[in-house]
N, C-alpha and C positions, 0 to 999 in steps of 0.2 A: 511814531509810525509815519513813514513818508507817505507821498500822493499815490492813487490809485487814477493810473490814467485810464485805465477801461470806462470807471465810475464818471470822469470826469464828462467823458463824449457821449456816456449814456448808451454803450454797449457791452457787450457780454466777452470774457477773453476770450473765446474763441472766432472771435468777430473776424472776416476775409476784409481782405484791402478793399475791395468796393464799399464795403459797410463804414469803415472806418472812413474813406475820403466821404461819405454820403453822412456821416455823421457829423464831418468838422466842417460840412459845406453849409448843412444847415444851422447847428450852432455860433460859426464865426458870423455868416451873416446876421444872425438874431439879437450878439451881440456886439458886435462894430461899433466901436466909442465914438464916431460919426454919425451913426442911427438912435444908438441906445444910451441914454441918456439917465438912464437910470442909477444911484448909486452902486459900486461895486461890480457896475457890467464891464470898465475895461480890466479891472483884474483877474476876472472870467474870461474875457476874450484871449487875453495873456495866460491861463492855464490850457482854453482849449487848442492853442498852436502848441504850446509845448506840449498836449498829450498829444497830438497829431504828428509831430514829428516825432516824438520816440515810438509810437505806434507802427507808422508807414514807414518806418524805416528797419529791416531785417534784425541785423546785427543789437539794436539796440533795445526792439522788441522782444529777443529769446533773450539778454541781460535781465529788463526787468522782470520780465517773465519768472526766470529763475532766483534772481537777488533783492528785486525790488527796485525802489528809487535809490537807493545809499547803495548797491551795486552801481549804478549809472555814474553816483558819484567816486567811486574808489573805495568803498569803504572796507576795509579790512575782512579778509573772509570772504572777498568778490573781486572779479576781474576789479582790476585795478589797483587793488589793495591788497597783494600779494597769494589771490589765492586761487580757484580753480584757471581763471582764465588770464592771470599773470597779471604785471603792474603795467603792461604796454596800453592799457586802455582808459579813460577817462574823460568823460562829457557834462558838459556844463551845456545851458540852455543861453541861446544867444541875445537871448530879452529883446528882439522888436518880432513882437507879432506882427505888425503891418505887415512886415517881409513875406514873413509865411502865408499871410492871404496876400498878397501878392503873387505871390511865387505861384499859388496853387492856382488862382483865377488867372495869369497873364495880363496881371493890371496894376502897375499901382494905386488909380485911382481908384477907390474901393470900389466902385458900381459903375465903372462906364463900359465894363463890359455884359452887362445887360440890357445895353439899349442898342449889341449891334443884331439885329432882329434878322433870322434868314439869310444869313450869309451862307454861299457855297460851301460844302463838306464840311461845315460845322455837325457837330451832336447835338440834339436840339436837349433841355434839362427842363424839368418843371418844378415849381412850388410846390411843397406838398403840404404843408402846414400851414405856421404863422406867417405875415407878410413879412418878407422883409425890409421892405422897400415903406412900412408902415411911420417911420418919420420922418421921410423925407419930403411933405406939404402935401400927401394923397398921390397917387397916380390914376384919379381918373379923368381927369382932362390933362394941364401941364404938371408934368413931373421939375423938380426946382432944377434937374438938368439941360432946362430948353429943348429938351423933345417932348412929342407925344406922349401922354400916359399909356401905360397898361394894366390889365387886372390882372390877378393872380393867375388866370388860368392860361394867361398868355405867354409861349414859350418866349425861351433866348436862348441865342448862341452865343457860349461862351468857347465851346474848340473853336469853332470857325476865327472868331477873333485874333487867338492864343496863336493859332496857325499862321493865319494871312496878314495879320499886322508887327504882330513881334519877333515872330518864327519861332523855335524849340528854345526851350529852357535847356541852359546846359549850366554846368557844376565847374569853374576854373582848377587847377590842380594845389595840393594841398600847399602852404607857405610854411616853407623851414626855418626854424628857428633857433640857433644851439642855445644851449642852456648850461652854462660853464661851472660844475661842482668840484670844490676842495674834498677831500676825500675826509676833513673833517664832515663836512657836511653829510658825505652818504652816508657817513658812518653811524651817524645820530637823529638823521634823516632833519628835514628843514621847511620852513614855508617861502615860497619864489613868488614875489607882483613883479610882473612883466608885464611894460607897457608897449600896444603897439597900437600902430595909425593906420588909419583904414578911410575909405571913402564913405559918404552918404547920402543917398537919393534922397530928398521930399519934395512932396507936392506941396506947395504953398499957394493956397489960392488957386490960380492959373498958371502958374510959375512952378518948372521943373527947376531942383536946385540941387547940386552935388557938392558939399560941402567935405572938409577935411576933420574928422575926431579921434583924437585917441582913447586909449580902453584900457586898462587894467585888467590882469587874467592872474589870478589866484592859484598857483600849482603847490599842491603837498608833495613834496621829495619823498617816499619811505624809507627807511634805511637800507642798504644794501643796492638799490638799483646801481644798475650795471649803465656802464657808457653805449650807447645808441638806442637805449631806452626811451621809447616816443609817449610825449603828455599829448593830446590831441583834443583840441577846441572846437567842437563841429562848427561851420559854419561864422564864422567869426570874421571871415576878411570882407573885402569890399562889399558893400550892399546898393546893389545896381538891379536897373528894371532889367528883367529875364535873364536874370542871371541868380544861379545858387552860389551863394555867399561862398568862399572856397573853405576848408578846413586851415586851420592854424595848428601846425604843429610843432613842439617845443623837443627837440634832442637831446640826449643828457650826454658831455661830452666832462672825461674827467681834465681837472686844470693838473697841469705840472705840478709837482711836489719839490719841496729840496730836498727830503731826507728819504723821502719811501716811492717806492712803484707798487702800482697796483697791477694785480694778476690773478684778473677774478677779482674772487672774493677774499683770496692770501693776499699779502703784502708783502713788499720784499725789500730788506733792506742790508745795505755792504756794509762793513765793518771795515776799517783802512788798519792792518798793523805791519811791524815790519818784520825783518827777515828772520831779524836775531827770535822774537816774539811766537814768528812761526813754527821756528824748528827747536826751539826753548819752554814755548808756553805761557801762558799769560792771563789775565782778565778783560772780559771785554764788554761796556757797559753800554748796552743796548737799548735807546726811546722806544718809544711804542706811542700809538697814536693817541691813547687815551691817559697818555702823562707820568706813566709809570715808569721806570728804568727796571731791566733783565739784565742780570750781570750771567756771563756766559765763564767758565774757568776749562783753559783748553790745555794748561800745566800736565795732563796725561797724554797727551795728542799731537801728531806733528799735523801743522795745519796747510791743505794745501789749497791750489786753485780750486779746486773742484767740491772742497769742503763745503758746508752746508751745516747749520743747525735750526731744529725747529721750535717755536715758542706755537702750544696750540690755544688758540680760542682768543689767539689778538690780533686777528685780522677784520673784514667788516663782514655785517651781519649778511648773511643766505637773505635774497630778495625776497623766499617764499616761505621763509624760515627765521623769523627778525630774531629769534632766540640764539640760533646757533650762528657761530661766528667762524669764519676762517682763520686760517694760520697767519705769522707771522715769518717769515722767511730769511734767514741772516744766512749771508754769504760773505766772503772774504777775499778784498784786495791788496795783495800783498807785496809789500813797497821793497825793491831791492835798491841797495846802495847805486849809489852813479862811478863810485870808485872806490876799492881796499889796496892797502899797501904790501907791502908785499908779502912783510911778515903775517901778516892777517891770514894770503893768502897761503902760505906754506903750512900754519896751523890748522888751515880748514882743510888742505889736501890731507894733508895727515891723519886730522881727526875725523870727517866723512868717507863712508864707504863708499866706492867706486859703484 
């Protein structure tokens, strides 16, 4: 059974977007692997950002909502895994909480935006519970921040800050990626590690430091996805203060073939014979993608451009339908001499009707 994010933030699913950011404001700070020191509080801290962003966020809230976690992930029978809401969709959790409490207070340093006290057009927020500020050496004379203490009852501004020192958070646009499939591959569907590099903020000490890492991103192919088919990594590129990480998007783009075109879900493939074969008749022995030969016998048939025969159920699978498979498509290129003699020709006028 996957994770239950309502369970996680310690609300009810009907819970409104106020409730929910007032849920992971209190829990992230309770437990911040900075403050809470306890075993297994950063694994917690790292669950409650990832329920807080599948939460607050629309699209990915009615997902789980209706599939669960294994929806969120692709899983067969759910958006992304070929079923009500197609294979265009799939999220993975971008593993740094920090970011997410970042992102949500306008700080990367966990708590220095609660000591900017009354600043103009801020919203003032208050403690309601446990302290959270409780292992950071007391706050009732110096706080280990070189300011002033406060006691719980004492407001902060955290908009005011968010506003006048960093200005709005904004989301950069999403980073495209092709993702180049053999049409063996769609056909049988495949696992992709794509690596890519990305920037990253940390506080160290007193020192702001943007360092350069790359990541590995794990995409499951299904069978039959279609070319311009989008994998989508929420949040996964650069991770900079005030800024939402952009989306990583992966395109499915099909490679060149030598022997077949894809068209759709059929596949199509030319036959080369020649003149005499055309209007004579002949055998014509047909690959297919899964290794088999279709011998074709056209000895009843005069064969022309525009000919066409079908093999059904050797094409690749329906994206939404792994079961059922498309056609195979054989057409025919038909090779005429570059020069007859003449005799040749006098027998062909003769024997061809006008």
């Amino acid at each position: 059974m996957g994770k239950d994010f309502y369970k996680i933030l310690g609300i009810s699913k009907g819970a409104s977007d106020d409730e929910i950011k007032k849920a992971y404001r209190k829990l992230a700070l309770k437990y911040h692997p900075d403050k809470n020191k306890e075993k297994g509080a950063e694994e917690r801290f790292k669950e409650i950002a990832e329920a807080y962003e599948i939460l607050s966020d629309k699209k990915k809230r009615d997902i789980f909502d209706q599939y669960g976690e294994e929806g969120l992930k692709g899983a067969a029978g759910a958006p992304g895994g070929g079923g009500a809401g197609g294979p265009e969709f799939s999220y993975a959790f971008h593993g740094d909480p920090r970011a997410t409490f970042a992102q949500f207070f306008g700080s990367a340093n966990p708590f220095e935006a609660f000591f900017n006290f009354g600043g103009p057009g801020g919203q003032e927020e208050h403690m309601e519970t446990d302290d959270p500020f409780g292992g950071f050496g007391g706050l009732g004379g110096f706080s280990s921040f070189g300011g002033p203490g406060v006691g719980r009852s004492q407001s902060f501004n955290v908009q005011g800050m968010r506003g006048k020192e960093r200005g709005p958070i904004t989301q950069d646009p999403p980073i495209e990626h092709d993702l180049p499939l053999s049409l063996e591959e769609i056909m049988k569907g495949c696992t992709k590690r794509m690596k890519i590099s990305r920037k990253i903020y940390r506080r160290v000490g007193t020192e702001d430091r943007i360092t350069k890492e790359d990541k590995i991103l794990t995409i499951n192919v299904k069978p039959g996805w279609k070319a311009g088919t989008k994998i989508t990594f929420a949040k996964e590129g650069d991770q900079l203060p005030n800024k939402i990480p952009a989306d990583v998007v992966f395109v499915i783009k099909d490679k060149p073939h030598p022997t077949f075109k894809r068209d759709g879900s059929d596949i199509r493939y030319t036959a080369k014979i020649s003149l005499r074969d055309a209007l004579c008749g002949t055998r014509v022995d047909v690959p297919t993608l899964s290794g088999e030969i279709i011998r074709i016998d056209t000895s009843s048939e005069i064969v022309k451009p525009t000919t066409q025969r079908k093999a059904s159920g050797y094409g690749l699978p329906y994206p939404k339908e792994p079961n059922r498979r498309g056609d195979l498509i054989i057409t025919f290129d038909i090779k005429f001499p570059d020069h007859l003699p003449q005799t040749v020709r006098e027998v062909l006028r003769d024997a061809l009707p006008n």
